[in-house]
C-alpha positions in Angstrom: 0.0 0.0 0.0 1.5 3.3 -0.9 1.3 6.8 1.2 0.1 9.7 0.0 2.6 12.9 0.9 0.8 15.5 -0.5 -1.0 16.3 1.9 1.8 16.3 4.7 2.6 20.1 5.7 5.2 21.6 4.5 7.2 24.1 5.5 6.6 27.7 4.4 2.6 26.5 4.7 0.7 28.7 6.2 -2.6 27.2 6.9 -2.9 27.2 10.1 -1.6 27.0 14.0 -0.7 29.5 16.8 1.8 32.8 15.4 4.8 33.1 16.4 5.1 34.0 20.2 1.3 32.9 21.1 0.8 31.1 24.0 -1.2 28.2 23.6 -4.5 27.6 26.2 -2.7 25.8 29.3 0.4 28.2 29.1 -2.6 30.9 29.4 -4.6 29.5 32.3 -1.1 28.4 33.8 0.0 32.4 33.9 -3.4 33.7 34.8 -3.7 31.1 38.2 0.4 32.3 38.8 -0.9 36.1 38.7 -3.9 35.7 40.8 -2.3 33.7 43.5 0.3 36.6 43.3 -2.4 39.1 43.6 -3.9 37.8 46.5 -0.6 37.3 48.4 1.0 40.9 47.9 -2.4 42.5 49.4 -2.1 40.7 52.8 1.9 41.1 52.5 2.7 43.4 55.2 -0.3 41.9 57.8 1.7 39.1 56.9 5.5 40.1 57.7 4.0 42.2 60.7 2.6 38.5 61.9 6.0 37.0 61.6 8.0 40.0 62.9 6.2 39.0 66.3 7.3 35.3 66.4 10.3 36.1 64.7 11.6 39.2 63.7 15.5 38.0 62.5 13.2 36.0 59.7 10.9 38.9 59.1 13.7 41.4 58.0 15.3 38.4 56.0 11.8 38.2 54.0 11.8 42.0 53.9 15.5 42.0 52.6 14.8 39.5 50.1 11.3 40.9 48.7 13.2 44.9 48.7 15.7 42.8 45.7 12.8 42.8 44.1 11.8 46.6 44.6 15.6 48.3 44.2 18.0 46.9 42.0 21.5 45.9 43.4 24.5 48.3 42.8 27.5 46.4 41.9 30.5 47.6 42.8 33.3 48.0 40.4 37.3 48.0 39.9 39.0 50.3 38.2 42.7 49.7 36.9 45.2 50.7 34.3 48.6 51.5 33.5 49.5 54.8 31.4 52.2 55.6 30.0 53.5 59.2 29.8 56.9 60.0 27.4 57.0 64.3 27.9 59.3 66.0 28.8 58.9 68.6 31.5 59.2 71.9 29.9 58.9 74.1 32.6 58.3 74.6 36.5 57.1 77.5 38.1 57.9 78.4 41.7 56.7 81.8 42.9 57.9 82.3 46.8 55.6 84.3 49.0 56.5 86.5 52.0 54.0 84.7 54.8 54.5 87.7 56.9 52.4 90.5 55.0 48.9 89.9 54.9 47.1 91.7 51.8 44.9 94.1 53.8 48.2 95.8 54.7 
């Protein structure tokens, strides 16, 4: 028995599917569930870290620490180093000697 091919989809064929960067329906739902759980949690966020500051306030500040990463970005510190190399000559120097024992509203 031989196959037919023709009808197999070939590339370039655009007769159908999702475009490019569409999520398909349980990628959707998936996100939407995410967000709302979010939603619901960052409204009773601070009763919440006010509830654990009193049984435990070294692990309150670390949640507070970690959720203000998420609020201000991190500096990062950074080196600075090089060489330079100078070939002048000194043309002249300049020394002008003051008498320290006048003052000028004399």
């Amino acid at each position: 028995m031989e196959k037919k091919t023709e009808h197999l989809f070939k590339p370039g064929n655009k007769l159908g599917g999702r475009k490019a960067g569409s999520l398909n329906r349980s990628t959707e739902e998936m996100k939407l569930t995410i967000s709302r759980a979010v939603n619901n949690t960052l409204s009773t966020i601070s009763k919440d870290l006010e509830e654990i500051k009193k049984r435990n306030p070294e692990r309150a500040m670390e949640l507070a620490l970690k959720l203000l990463e998420y609020t201000m970005p991190k500096l990062k510190s950074i080196d600075v180093t090089g060489t330079m190399e100078v070939n002048a000559r000194i043309q002249q120097i300049s020394i002008h000697i003051l008498d320290g024992t006048k003052h000028k509203d004399e």
